[in-house]
Every structure is written in C-alpha cells, then in structure tokens.
C-alpha positions as CSV (number, residue, x, y, z in Angstrom):
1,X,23.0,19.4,-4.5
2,X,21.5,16.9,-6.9
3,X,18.4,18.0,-8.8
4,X,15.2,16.6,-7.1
5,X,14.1,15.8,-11.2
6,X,15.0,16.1,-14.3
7,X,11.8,18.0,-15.5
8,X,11.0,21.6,-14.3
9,X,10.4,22.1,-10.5
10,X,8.3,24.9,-9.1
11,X,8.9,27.3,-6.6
12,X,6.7,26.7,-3.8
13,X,5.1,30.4,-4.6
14,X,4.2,29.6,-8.2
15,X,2.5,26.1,-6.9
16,X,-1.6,26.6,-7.2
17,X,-2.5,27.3,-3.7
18,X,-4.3,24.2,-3.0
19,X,-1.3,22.1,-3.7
20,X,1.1,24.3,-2.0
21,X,-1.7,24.1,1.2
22,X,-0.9,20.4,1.1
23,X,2.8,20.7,0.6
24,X,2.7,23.0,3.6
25,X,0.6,20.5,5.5
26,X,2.4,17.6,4.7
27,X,5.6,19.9,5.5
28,X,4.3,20.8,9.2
29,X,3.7,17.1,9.8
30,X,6.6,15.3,8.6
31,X,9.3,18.4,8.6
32,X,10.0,18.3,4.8
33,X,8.1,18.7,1.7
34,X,8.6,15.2,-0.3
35,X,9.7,15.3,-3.6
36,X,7.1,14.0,-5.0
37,X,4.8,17.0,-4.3
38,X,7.2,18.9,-6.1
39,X,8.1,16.8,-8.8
40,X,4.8,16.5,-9.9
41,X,3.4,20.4,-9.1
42,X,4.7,21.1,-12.6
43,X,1.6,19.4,-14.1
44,X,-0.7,20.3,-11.6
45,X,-3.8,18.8,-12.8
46,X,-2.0,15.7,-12.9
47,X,-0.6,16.4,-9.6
48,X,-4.5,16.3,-7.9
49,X,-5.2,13.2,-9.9
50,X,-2.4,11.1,-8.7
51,X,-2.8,12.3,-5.4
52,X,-6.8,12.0,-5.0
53,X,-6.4,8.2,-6.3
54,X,-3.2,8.0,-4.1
55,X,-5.4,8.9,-1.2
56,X,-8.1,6.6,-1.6
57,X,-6.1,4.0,-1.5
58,X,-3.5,4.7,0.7
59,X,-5.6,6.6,3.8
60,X,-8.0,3.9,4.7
61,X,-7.6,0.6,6.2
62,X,-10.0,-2.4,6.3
63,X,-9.7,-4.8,9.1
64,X,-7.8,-7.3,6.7
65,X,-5.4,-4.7,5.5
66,X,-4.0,-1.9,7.6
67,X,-1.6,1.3,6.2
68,X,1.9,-0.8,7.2
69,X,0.7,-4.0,5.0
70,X,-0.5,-1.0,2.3
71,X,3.2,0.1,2.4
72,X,4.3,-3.6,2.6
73,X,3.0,-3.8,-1.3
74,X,4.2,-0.7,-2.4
75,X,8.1,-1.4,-1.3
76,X,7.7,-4.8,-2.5
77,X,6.8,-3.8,-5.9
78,X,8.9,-1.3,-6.4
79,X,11.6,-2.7,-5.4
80,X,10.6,-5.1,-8.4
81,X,10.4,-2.0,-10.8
82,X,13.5,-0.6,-9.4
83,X,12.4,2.5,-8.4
84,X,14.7,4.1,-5.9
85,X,12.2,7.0,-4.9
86,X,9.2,4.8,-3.6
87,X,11.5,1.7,-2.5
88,X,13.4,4.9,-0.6
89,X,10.2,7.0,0.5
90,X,7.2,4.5,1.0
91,X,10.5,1.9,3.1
92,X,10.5,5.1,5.7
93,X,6.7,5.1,5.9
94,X,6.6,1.2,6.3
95,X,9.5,1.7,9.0
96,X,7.0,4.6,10.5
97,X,3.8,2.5,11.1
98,X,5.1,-1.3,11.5
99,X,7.8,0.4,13.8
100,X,10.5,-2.3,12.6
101,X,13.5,-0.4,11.4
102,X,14.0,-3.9,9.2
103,X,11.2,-4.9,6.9
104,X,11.2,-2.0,4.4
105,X,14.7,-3.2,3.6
106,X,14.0,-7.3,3.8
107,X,10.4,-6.5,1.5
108,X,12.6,-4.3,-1.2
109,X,15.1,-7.5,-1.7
110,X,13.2,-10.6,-1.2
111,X,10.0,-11.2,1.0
112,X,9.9,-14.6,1.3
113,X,13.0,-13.9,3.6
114,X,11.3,-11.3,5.4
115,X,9.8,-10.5,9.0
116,X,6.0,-11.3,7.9
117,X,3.1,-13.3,8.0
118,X,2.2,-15.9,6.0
119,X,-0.9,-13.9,5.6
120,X,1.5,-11.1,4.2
121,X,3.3,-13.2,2.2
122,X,0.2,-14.3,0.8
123,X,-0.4,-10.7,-0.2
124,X,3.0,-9.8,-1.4
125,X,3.3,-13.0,-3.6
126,X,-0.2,-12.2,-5.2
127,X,1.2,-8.3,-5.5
128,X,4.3,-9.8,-7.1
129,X,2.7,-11.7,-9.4
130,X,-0.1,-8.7,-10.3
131,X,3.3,-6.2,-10.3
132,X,5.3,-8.9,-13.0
133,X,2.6,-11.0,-14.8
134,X,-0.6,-9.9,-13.7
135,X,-1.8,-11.7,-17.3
136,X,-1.4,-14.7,-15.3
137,X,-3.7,-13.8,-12.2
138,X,-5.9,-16.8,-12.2
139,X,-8.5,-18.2,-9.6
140,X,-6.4,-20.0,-7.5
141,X,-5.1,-16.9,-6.8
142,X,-8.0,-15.4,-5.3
143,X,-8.8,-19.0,-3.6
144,X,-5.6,-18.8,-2.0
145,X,-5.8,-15.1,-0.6
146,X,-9.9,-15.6,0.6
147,X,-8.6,-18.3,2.6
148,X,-5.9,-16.3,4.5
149,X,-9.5,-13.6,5.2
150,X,-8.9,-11.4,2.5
151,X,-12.6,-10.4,0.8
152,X,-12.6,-9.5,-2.8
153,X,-12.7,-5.2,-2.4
154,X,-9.3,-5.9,-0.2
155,X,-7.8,-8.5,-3.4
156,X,-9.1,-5.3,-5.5
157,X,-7.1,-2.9,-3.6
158,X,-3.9,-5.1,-3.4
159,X,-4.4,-4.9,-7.1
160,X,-5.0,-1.8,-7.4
161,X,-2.0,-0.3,-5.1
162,X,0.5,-2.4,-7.0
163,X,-1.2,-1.0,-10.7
164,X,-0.7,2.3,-9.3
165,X,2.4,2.1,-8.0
166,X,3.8,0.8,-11.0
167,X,2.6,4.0,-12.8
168,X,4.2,5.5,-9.9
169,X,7.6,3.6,-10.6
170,X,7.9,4.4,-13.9
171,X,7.0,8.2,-13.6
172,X,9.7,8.3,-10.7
173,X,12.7,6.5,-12.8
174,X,11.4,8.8,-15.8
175,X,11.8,11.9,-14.0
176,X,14.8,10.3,-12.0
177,X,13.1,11.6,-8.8
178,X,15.7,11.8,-6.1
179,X,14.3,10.7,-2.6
180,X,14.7,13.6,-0.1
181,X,17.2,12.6,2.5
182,X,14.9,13.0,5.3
183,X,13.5,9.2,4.1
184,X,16.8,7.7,4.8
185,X,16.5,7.9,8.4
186,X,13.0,7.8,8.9
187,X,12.0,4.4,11.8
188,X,15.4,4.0,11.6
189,X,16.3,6.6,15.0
190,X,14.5,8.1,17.0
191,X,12.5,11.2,15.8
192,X,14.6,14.2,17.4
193,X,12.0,16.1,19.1
C-alpha cells in the first residue's frame, strides 16, 4: 500500500492520548481514522492547533451558512490549489450533509456549472477570489454578498475557511497526504449498515 505521507507517521500507541481519544472517536463514528489525524500526530502540538481552529470554523453553522455550504468552500478551493486530499476528503463530507452524490465533484471543477444557489455562487466566487487574489478583495465584494444575507462575521468566516484551507492544501501536497479510500465512496452508496 501507498504511504499515507511522506513524513513520519505514528503508531496509534505512540499518539498523546488526547489525540489518539479523537482518532478513536472520529474512528467509531465514521469507521476509519482519516489521514489527516495521522499525518499530522507527528507534530502534535501542531496537530491540536490545526484541529482546534479547524473546529471552530468547521462545527458551527449560522443561519446564512450551514456545514454543506462550509464544505462547499473548502472543495471549491482546493480544487483551485490542487490538493487531492481535501478535494478527496472534505467532497465525501459535502456528499454526506448536502446528500447529492454530485456537487463535490461539479464544485472541485468549475462552480459556475454546478447544482447551487446563486447565493452559493455568490459565496464560492468571493471564496475564489479570497483563495486566488484575495489582494483584490474590495467593497463591492462585500456589497455583493450582504445583499444575498450574508452579515459580516459569516463574509469573515468564508474568509477565513478558504485562508485555512489553503494552509491546509499546501501542507497536504507537501506531505503528499494520500486520501484514505474510505472518502471515495462516501454519499456516493449507501452506508452498509
């Protein structure tokens, strides 16, 4: 099998027992341990860090932006950045919670051509442009997403998830993180019970 990175990788034992309590967790729920959790467990104060700031943006949702538009941004981008773990991982998420085994695919290509809202495409051109030239992020910008009822904290955390993500993206091509093949399927069948 293909190495999961190209920098050290753990065993689970060795992990510091609050990030192997997550992995475990996360392992219970979804039936794998991602990658990423192990990727990142050789650095594991860096491996807290991503995931607290991971977290708080992720978990939440405000009433203009739920978890599947969350994910909408992070496949979008990364398929921009061309990173095959989060295009990969975050797609089986975005399959998960919109439950349409299409979008992750249409948002990684092109989203103009995809299954969405304007309202989303409002969001995913303005993630776009913060993920490619966010030196150009101007006023009309935030004109243009107030009037399709995003406030400024949920412009802020469109922001924000693409700046992280592209962190995210580069650390994943870096360490070429392989996507565990558990994502490919995910929202695409049905969950075998």
């Amino acid at each position: 099998m293909t190495a999961i990175s190209r920098f050290p990788v753990p065993d689970l034992n060795a992990v510091p027992e609050d990030l192997r309590a997550r992995m475990i967790e996360v392992q219970q729920k979804a039936g794998f341990i991602p990658n990423v959790f192990l990727t990142l467990a050789h650095r594991p104060d860096e491996c807290r860090a991503f995931f607290a700031y991971h977290d708080a943006l992720m978990l939440k949702e405000t009433p203009a932006l739920n978890k599947a538009e969350r994910e909408m941004i992070v496949v979008a981008t990364s398929g921009a950045n061309g990173c095959l773990y989060c295009v990969v991982a975050h797609g089986a998420i975005l399959r998960v919670y919109s439950k349409n085994p299409r979008i992750a695919d249409q948002l990684a290509i092109n989203h103009r051509k995809a299954e969405i809202t304007p309202k989303q495409r409002a969001m995913l051109d303005f993630a776009l442009k913060v993920c490619t030239h966010s030196n150009e992020v101007d006023e009309p910008d935030f004109v243009s997403l107030r009037a399709h009822g995003f406030t400024d904290d949920d412009i802020w955390d469109i922001g924000a998830i693409t700046a992280f993500f592209g962190m995210s993206n580069r650390l994943a091509n870096v360490a070429s993180m392989r996507p565990n093949d558990e994502f490919y399927l995910m929202g695409r069948v049905p969950r075998s019970k």
